[in-house]
N, CA and C atoms as a LAMMPS dump frame, in Angstrom:
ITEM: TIMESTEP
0
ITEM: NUMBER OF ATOMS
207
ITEM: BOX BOUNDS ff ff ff
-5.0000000000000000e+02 5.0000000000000000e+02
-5.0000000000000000e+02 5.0000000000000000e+02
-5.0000000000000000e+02 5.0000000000000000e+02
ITEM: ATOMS id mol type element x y z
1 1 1 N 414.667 -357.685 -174.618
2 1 2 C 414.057 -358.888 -174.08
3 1 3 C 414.333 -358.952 -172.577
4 2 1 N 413.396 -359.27 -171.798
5 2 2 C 413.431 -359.336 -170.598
6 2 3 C 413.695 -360.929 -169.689
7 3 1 N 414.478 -360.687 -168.991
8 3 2 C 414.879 -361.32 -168.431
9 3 3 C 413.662 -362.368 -167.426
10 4 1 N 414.262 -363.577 -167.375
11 4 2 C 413.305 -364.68 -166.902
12 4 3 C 412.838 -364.247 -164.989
13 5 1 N 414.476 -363.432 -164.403
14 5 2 C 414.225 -363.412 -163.528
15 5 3 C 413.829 -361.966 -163.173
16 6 1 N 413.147 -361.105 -163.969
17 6 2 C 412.701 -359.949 -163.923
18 6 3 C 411.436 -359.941 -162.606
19 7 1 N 411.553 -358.942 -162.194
20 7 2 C 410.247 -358.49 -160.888
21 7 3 C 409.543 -357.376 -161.058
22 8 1 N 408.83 -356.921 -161.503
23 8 2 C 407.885 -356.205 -161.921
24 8 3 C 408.039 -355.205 -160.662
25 9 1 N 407.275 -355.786 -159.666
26 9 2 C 407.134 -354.728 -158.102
27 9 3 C 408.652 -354.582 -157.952
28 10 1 N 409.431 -355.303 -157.711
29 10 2 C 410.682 -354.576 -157.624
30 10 3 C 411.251 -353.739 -158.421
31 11 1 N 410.938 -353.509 -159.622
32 11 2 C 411.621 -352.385 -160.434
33 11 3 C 410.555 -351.143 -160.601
34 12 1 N 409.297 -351.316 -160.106
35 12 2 C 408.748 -350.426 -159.672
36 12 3 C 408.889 -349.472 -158.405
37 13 1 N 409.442 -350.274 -157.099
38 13 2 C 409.937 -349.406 -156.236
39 13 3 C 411.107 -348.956 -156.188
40 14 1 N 412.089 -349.692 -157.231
41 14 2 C 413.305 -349.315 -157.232
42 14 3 C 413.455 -348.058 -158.113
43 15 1 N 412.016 -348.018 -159.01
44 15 2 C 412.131 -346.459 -159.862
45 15 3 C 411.771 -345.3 -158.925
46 16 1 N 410.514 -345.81 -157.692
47 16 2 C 410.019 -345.315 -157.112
48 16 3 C 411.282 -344.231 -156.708
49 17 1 N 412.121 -345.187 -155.779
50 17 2 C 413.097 -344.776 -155.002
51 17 3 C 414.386 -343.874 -155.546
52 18 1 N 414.356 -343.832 -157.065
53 18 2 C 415.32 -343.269 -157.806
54 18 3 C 414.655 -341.779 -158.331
55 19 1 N 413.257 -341.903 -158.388
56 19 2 C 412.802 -340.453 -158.354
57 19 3 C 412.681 -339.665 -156.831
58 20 1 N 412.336 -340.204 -156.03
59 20 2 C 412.409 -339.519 -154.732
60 20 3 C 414.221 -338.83 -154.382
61 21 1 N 415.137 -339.765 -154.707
62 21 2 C 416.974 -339.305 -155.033
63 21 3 C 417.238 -338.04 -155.608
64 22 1 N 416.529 -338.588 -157.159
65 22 2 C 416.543 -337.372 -158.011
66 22 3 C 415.868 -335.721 -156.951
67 23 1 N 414.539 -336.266 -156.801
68 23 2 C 413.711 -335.023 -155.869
69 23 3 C 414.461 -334.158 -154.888
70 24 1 N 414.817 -335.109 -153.884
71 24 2 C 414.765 -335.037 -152.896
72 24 3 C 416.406 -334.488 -152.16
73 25 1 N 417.482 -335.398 -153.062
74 25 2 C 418.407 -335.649 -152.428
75 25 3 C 419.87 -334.966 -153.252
76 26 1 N 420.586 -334.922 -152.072
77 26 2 C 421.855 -333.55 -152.75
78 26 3 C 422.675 -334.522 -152.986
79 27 1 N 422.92 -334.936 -154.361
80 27 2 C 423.456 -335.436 -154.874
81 27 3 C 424.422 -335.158 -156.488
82 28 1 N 425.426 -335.307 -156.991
83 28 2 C 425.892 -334.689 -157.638
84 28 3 C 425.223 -334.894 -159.163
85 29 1 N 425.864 -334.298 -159.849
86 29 2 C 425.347 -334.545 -161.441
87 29 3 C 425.768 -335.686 -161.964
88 30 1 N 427.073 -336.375 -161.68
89 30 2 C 427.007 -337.401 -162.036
90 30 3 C 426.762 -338.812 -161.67
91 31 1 N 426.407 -338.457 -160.317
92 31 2 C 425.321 -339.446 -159.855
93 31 3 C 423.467 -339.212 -160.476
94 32 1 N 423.281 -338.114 -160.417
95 32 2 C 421.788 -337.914 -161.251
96 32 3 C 421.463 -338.749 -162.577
97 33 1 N 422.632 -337.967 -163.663
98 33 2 C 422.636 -338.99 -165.137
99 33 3 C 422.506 -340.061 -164.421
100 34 1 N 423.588 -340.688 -163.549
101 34 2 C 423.678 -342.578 -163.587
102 34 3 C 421.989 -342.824 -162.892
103 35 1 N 421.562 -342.276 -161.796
104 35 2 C 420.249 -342.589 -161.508
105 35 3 C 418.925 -342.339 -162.66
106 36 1 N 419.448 -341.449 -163.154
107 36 2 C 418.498 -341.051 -164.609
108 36 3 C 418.365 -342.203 -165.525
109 37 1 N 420.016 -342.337 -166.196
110 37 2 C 420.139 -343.444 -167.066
111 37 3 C 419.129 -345.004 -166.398
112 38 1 N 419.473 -344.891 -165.227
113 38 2 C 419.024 -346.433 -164.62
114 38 3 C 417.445 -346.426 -164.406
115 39 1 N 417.066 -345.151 -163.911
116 39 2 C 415.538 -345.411 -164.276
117 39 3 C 414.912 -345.333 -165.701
118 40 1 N 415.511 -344.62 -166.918
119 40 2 C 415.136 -345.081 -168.101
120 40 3 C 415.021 -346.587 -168.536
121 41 1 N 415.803 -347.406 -168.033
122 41 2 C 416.092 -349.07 -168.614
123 41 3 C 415.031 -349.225 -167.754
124 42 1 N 414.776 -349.301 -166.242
125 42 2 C 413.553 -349.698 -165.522
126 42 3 C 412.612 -349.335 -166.126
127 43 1 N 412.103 -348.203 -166.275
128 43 2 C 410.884 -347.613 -167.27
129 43 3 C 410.668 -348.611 -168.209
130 44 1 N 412.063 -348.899 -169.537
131 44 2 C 411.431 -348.99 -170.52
132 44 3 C 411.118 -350.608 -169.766
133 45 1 N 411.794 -351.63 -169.661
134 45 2 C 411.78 -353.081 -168.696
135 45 3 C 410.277 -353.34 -168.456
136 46 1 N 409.744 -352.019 -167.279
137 46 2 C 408.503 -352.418 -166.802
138 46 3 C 407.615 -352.178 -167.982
139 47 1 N 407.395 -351.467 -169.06
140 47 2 C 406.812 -350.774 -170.189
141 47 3 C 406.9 -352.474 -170.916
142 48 1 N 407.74 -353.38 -171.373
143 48 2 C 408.037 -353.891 -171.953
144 48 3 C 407.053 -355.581 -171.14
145 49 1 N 406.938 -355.367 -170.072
146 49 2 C 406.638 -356.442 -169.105
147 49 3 C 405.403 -356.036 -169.299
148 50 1 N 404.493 -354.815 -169.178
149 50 2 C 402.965 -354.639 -169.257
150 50 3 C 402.734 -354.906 -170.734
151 51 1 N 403.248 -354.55 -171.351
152 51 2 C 402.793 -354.684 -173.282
153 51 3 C 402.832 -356.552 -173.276
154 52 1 N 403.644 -357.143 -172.715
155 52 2 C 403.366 -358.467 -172.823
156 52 3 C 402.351 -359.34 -172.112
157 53 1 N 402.262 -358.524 -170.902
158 53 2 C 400.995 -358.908 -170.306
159 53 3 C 399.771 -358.745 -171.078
160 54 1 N 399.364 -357.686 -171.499
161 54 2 C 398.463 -357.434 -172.096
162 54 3 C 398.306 -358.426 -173.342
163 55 1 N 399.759 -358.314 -174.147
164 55 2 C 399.196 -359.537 -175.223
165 55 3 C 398.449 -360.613 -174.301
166 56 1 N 399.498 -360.999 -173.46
167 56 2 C 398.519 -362.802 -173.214
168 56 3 C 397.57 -362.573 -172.779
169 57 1 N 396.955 -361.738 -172.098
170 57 2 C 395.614 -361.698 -171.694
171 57 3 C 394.384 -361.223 -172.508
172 58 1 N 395.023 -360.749 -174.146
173 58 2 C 394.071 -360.385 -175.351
174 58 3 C 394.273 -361.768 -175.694
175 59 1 N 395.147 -362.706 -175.791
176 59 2 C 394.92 -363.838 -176.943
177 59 3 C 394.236 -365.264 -175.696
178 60 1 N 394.659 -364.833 -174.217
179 60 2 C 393.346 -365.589 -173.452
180 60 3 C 391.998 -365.023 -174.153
181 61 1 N 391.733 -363.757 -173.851
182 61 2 C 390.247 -363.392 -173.743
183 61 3 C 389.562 -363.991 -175.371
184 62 1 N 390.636 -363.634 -176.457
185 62 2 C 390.211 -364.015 -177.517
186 62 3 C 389.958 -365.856 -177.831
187 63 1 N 390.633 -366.739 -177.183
188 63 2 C 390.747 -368.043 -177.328
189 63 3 C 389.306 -368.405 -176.543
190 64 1 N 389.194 -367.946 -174.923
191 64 2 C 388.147 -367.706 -174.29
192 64 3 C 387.021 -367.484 -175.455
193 65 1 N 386.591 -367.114 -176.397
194 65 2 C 385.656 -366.068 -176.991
195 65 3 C 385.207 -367.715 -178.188
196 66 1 N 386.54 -367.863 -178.465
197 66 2 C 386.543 -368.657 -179.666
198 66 3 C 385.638 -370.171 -179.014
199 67 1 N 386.07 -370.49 -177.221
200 67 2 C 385.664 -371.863 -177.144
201 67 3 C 384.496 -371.566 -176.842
202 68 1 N 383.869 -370.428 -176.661
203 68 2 C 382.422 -370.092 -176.38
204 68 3 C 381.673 -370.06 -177.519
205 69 1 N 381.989 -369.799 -178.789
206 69 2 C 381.277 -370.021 -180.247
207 69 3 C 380.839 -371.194 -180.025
C-alpha cells in the first residue's frame, strides 16, 4: 500500500538516477545491491500507483457511460 505522501515524478527520477549509478558509476557491489534493492521497491511503488490510476479512470469512464444511458 502506498503511501498518502507518495510522488510519482519523484520516484521516477529518483529510479532514473539509480540506473544511470548502476551504468555509469564506479561504485562497489555493495552499494549496487543497495541501489538495486531500492530501485526494485520504486519500480514496484510506481507499478502499484499506475494500476490504481487506471482503475479510477476505468470506473470514471464506466460511471461516465452509465449517466449517458
Amino acid at each position: 500500500m502506498l503511501s498518502k505522501d507518495f510522488d510519482f515524478e519523484k520516484s521516477i527520477k529518483e529510479l532514473e538516477n539509480i540506473a544511470n549509478s548502476l551504468e555509469n558509476e564506479q561504485i562497489s557491489l555493495d552499494e549496487s545491491i543497495a541501489l538495486f534493492e531500492k530501485g526494485v521497491k520504486l519500480s514496484k511503488d510506481c507499478s502499484e500507483y499506475l494500476e490504481n490510476a487506471k482503475q479510477k479512470i476505468v470506473m470514471l469512464a464506466q460511471k461516465e457511460s452509465e449517466d449517458n444511458d
